[in-house]
C-alpha positions in Angstrom: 0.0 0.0 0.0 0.9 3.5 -0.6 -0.1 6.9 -0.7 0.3 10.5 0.3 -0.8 12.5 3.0 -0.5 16.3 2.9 1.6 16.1 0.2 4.5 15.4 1.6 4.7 12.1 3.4 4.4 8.7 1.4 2.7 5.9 3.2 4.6 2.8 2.8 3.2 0.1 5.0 0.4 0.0 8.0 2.6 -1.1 10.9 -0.6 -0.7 13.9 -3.9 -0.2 14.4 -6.5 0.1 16.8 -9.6 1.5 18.1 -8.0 5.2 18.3 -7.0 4.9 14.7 -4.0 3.0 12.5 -0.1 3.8 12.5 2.0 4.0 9.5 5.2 4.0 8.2 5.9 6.9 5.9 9.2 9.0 4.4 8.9 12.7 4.0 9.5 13.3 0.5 10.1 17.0 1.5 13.2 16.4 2.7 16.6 15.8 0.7 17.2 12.4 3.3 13.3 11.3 2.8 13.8 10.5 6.1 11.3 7.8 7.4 8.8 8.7 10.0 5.7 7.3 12.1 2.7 9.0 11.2 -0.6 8.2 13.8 -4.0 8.3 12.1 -6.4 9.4 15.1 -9.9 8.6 14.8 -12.5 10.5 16.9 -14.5 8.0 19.0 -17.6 10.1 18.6 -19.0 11.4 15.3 -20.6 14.1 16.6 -20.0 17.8 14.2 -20.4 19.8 17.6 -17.5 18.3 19.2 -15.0 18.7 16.2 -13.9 21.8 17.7 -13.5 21.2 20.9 -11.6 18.1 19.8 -9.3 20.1 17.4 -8.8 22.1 20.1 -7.9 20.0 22.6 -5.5 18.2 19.5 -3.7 21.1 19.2 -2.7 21.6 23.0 -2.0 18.0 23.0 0.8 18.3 19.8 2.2 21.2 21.5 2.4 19.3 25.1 4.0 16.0 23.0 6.5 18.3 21.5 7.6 19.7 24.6 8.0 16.6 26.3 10.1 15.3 22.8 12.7 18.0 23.1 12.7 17.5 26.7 14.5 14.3 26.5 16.2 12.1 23.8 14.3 8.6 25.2 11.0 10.2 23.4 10.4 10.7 19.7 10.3 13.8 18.7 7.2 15.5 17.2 8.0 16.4 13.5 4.6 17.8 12.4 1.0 17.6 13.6 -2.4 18.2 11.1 -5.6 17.7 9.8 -6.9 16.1 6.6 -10.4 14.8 5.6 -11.4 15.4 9.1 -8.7 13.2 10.5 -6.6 13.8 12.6 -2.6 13.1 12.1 0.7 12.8 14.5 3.9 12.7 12.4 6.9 11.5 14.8 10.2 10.1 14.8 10.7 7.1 13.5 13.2 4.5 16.2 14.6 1.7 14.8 14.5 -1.5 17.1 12.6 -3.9 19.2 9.7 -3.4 21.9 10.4 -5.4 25.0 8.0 -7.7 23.9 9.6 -8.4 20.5 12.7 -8.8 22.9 11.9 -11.0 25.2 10.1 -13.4 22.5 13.3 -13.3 20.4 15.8 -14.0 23.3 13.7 -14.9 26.3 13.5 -13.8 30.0 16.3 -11.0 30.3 19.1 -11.1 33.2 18.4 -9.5 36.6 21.1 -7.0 35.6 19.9 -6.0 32.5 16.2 -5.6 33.3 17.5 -3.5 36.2 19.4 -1.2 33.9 16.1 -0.2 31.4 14.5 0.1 34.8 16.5 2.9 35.8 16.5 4.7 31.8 13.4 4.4 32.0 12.1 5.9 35.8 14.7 9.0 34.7 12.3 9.7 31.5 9.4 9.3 33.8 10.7 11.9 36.1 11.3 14.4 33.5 7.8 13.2 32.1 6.0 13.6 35.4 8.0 16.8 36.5 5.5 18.5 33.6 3.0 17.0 35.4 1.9 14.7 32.5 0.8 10.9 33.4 2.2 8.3 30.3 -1.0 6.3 31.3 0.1 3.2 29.3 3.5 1.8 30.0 4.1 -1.6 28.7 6.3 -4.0 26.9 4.7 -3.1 23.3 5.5 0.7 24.3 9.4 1.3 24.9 11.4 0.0 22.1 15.3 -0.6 22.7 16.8 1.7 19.9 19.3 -0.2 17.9 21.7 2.4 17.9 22.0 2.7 21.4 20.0 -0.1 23.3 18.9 3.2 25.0 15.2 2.3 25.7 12.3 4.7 24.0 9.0 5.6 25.6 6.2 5.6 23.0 2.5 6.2 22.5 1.4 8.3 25.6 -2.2 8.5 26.5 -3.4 12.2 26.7 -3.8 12.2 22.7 -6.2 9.2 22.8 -8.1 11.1 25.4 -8.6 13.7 22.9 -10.1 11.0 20.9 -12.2 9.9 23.2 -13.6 13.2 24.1 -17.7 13.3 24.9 -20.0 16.1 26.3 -22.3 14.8 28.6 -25.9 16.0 29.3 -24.8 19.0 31.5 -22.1 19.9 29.2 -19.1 18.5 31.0 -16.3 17.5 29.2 -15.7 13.3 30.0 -14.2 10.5 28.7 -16.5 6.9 28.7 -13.2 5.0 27.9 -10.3 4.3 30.2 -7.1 4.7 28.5 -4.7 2.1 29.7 -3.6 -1.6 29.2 -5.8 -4.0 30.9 -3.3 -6.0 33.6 -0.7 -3.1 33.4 -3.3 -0.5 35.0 -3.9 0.2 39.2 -7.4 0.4 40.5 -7.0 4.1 40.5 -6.4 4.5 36.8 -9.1 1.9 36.0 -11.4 4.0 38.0 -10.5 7.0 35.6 -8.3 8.5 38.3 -4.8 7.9 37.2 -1.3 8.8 39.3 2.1 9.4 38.8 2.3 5.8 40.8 0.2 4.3 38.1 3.4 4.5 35.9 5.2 3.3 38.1 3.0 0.3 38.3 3.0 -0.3 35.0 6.6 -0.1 34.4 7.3 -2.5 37.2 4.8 -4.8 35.7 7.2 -4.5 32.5 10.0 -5.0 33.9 8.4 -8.4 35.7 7.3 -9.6 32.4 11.5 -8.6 30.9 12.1 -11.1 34.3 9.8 -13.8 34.0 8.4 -13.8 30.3 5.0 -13.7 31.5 2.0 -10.6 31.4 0.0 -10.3 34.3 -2.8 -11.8 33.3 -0.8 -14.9 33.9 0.6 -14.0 37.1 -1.2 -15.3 40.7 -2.7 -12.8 43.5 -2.5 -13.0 46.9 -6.0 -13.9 48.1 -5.2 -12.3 51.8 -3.5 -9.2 50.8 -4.6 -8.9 46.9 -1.0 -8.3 45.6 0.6 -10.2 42.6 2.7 -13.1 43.2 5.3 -13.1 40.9 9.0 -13.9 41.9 8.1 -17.7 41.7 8.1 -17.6 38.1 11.5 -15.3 37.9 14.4 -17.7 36.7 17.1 -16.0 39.2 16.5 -14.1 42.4 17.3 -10.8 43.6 16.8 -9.8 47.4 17.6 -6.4 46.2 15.8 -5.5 42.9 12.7 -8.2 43.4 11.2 -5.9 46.9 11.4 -2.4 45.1 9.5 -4.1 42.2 7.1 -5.7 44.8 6.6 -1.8 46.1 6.0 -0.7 42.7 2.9 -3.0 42.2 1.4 -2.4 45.8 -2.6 -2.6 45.4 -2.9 1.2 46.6 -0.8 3.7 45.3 -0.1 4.9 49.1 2.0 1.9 49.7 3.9 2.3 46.3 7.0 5.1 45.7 5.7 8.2 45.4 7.9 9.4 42.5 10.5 8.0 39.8 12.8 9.6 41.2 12.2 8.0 44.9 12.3 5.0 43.0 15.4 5.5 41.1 17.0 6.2 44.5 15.9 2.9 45.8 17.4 1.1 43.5 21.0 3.4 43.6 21.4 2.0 47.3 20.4 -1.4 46.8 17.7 -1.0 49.0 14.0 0.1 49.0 14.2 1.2 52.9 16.9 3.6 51.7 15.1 5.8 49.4 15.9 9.9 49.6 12.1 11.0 50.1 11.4 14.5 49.4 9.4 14.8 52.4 9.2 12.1 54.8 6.3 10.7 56.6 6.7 11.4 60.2 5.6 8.2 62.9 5.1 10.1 65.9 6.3 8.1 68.9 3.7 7.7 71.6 4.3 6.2 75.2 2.7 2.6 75.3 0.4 2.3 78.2 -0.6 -1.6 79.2 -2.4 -1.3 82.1 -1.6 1.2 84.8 1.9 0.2 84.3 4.3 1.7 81.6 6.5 -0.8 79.2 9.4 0.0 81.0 8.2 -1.4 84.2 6.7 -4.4 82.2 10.1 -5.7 82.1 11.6 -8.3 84.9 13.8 -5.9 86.8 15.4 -5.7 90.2 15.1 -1.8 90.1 14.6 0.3 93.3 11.6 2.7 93.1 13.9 5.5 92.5 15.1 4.4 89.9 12.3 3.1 87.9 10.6 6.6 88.2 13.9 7.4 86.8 13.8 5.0 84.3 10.4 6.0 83.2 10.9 9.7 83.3 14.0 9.0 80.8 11.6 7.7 78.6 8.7 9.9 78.6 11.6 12.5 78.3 12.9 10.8 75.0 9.9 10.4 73.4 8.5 14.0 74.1 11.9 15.2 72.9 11.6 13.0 69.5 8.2 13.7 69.0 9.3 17.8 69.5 11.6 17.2 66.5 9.1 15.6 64.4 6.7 18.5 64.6 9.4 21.2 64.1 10.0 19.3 61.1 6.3 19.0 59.9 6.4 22.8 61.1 8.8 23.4 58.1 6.7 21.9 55.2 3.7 23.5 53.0 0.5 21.6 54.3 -2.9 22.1 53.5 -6.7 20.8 55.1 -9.1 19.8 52.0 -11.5 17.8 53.8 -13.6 20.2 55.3 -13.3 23.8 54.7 -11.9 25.4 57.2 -13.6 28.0 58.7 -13.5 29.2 62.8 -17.2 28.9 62.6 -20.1 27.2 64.3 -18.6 23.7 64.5 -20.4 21.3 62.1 -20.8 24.1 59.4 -19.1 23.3 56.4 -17.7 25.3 53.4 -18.1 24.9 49.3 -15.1 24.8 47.7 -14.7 29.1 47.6 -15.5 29.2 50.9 -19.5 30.3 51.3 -20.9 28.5 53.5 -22.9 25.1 52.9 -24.4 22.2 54.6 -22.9 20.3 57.6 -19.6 18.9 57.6 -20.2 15.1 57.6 -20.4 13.3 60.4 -18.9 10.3 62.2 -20.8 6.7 62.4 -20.4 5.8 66.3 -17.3 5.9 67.4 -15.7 3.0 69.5 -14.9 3.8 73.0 -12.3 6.2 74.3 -9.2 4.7 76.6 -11.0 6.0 79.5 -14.3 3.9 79.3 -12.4 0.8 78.7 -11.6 -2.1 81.4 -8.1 -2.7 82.3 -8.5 -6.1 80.6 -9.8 -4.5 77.3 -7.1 -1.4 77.5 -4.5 -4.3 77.5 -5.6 -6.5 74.9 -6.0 -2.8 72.5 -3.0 -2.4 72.9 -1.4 -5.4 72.0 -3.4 -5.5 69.4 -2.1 -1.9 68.4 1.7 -3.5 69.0 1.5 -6.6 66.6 4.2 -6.5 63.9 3.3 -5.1 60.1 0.6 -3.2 61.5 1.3 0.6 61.0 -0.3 3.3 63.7 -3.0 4.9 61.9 -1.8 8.5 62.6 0.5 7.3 60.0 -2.2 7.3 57.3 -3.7 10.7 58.1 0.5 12.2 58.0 0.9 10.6 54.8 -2.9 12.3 53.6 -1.2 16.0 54.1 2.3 14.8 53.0 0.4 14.1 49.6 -1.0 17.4 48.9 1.9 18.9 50.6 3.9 17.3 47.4 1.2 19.1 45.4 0.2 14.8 44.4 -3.7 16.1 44.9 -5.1 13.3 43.0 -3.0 10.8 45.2 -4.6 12.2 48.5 -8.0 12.2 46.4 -7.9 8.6 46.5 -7.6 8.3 49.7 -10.7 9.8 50.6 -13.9 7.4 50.9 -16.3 7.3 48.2 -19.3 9.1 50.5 -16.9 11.9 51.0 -15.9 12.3 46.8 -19.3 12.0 45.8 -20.7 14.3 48.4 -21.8 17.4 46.1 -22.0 19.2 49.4 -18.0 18.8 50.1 -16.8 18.6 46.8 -19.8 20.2 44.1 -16.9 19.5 41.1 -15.2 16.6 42.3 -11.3 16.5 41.7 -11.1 19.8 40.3 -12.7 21.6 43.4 -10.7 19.5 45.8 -7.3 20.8 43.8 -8.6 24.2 43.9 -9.6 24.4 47.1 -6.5 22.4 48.8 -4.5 25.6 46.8 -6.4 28.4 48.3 -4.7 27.4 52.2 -1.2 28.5 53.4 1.4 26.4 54.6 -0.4 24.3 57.3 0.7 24.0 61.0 0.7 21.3 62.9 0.0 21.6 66.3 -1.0 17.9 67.2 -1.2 14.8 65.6 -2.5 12.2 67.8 -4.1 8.5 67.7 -6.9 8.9 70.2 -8.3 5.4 70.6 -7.6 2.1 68.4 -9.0 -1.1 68.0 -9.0 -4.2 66.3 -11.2 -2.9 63.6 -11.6 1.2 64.0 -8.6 3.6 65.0 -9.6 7.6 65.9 -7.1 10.0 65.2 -7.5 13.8 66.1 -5.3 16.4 64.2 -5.3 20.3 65.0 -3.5 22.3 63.1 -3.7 26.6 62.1 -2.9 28.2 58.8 -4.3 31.4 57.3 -7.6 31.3 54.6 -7.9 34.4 52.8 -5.5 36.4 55.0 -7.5 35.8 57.7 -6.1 33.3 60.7 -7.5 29.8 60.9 -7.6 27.2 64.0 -9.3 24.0 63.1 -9.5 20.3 65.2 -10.4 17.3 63.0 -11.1 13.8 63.9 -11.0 11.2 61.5 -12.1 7.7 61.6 -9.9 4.6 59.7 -11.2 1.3 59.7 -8.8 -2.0 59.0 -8.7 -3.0 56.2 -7.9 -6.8 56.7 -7.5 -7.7 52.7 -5.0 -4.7 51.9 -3.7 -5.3 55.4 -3.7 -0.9 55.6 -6.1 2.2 57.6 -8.0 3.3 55.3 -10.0 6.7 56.0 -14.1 6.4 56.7 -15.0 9.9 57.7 -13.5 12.7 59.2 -15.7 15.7 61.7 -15.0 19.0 63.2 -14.2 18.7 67.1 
């Protein structure tokens, strides 16, 4: 087959095609080298005449964002030309000679821990240059990097936001959706599935690749944990890595909250050989509390000889230590940009909430019955809480709520989205646009003080946490006490947030 489009670039051969339109191989016959070239044929999913302009406008942003992100870094092809023709839409890009990973791997087989390591690492320092724009690739996988022959320098192809485009719909009320998830079924998180992607989801998706370079297999043919709903992989992986095989095992967690954060947080990881080593940009603070069994403190749980005197001495060094630690990690929360976004805050009536600009609305939501506080408990029941609270692998839920404001300190809004429940995202009343009145709003605060973080009462199933903090709204001061309610969640073994009230 051939033929010309726009009078200048001669088709040679369909190489791909799909439901966002075909892929061919072309040469610019404008150019002395008739250099060859990919040229994308992108079909609009919806043949409706009133949305051709919004879609040629949203086209045009797109070329100009691909473009950007070409020059930006020589692992992506670069944009030679973008138009229109016969009310198509066309993408004219760099041609890169070599193999996907998948043609790879079927041509030599499973790759060496080494190797796959090493187009790990190429490929998380495109992603942070990619996600430092604050674009998501949205569909990473072995068909989409192609080892340049050149080189072997992997190649990034075929990122998502232009098939969006594609895919663009008005609904009833005139908002601008998509009805298609872009994405790779088995390389995509539950978050990007649910139309709610984050720069973990490429991160997830690369380490899927990078599984598949190790053991030859997708993971749709991969098991899953039935307890903890994680994929079981490394039993399928020729050779073993104790380094490489837990930062991959990170990289796929279920939630994005247990997963790295960034590339480069990732890249890091790997640097140092090991994932507990990672050079965070901010850190989520565990604030040390005193453990309380009984009416007797740990230290004087242990089988000691010690006169009075010096076990009061031995338990004032410890409450000292940990008043003294937890000191430091509030001067150092004191230090970062944080910001409230469940509830507006406002020094008002307590129970009154706020729309996303700050008028006043209906009440903030409210908590389902609480569990009882330390005080109302038996001896017996304070004892078994807390070694229930104690058991290993089980994070303090204060944790959860440090991490929610870490998030959205990072400016990561849709990450902190996600961890809200699903009554508190689809309450008009708390958020009337979704997503984009949560980012707005969470922009309009100052930096965030913390003035207490603290785990109020925890059980096997529910954990209370209260958090006060002050910041300013407007230019105008702020003091607001929130108390949030996690329940266990047994099958991600993790807190996750149920509501959250004004105190």
């Amino acid at each position: 087959m051939t033929f010309l489009l726009n009078n200048r670039y001669q088709v040679e051969k369909r190489i791909g095609s799909g439901g966002f339109g075909e892929t061919f191989l072309a040469r610019d016959i404008n150019l002395p080298s008739q250099r060859y070239c990919i040229i994308k044929q992108l079909k609009p999913v919806v043949a409706d005449l009133q949305l051709y302009q919004l879609i040629q406008e949203r086209f045009n942003r797109e070329a100009v964002t691909l473009e950007k992100i070409g020059n930006s870094n020589s692992n992506i092809p670069s944009l030679y030309a973008y138009f229109e023709e016969n009310g198509q839409f066309y993408l004219v890009q760099e041609w890169v000679d070599g193999l996907t990973l998948t043609e790879k791997v079927q041509k030599e087989g499973v790759l060496k821990n080494e190797v796959a390591q090493g187009i790990l690492i190429q490929c998380l320092s495109v992603l942070d240059v990619v996600h430092a724009q604050g674009i998501i690739h949205r569909d990473i996988k072995p068909d989409n990097i192609i080892l340049r022959e050149s080189d072997g320098q992997p190649v990034l192809i075929d990122f998502g936001a232009v098939k969006e485009t594609m895919n663009t719909t008005i609904s009833p009320d005139n908002y601008q959706a998509s009805s298609i998830v872009i994405g790779t079924q088995g390389f995509m998180p539950s978050e990007q599935f649910a139309g709610r992607p984050v720069f973990s989801s490429d991160l997830y998706a690369l380490a899927l690749t990078v599984i598949y370079l190790l053991t030859g297999k997708l993971p749709k043919d991969l098991g899953t944990d039935q307890v903890h709903g994680s994929i079981s992989w490394q039993q399928y992986a020729p050779e073993s890595n104790l380094q490489l095989f837990p930062i991959l095992d990170k990289a796929i967690q279920p939630h994005s909250r247990d997963r790295f954060l960034s590339a480069k947080e990732m890249i890091n990881a790997l640097k140092n050989n090991n994932p507990m080593k990672t050079e965070m940009a901010t850190q989520v603070i565990q604030y040390p509390v005193a453990t309380v069994v009984g009416e007797k403190s740990v230290a004087e749980k242990s089988p000691s000889k010690l006169d009075n005197w010096q076990k009061y001495l031995v338990l004032g060094t410890i409450i000292g230590s940990f008043t003294l630690v937890g000191l430091v990690a509030v001067a150092f929360i004191l230090r970062q940009p944080m910001a409230n976004v469940i509830e507006s805050p406002s020094p008002r009536e307590k129970g009154e909430g706020l729309s996303s600009d700050g008028d006043q609305s209906s009440p903030a939501p409210s908590l389902e019955t609480l569990p009882r506080t330390n005080s109302e408990l038996t001896q017996p029941e304070r004892t078994a809480q807390a070694e229930i609270a104690a058991k290993p692998g089980r994070p303090p839920a204060q944790k959860v709520i440090s991490e929610y404001y870490e998030l959205i300190n990072r400016g990561d809004f849709q990450s902190a989205w996600t961890m809200l429940p699903l009554e508190l995202r689809g309450n008009r009343q708390v958020h009337p646009n979704g997503y984009n009145s949560f980012a707005e709003w969470v922009q309009k605060i100052s930096p965030v003080n913390v003035n207490n973080l603290q785990t109020i009462q925890e059980s096997p199933q529910y954990s209370v946490v209260d958090i006060s903090y002050s910041c300013y709204l407007n230019n105008k001061p702020l003091f607001m006490k929130l108390r949030y309610q996690l329940k266990w969640d047994s099958s991600q073994s993790q807190w996750m947030i149920q509501s959250v009230k004004k105190i």
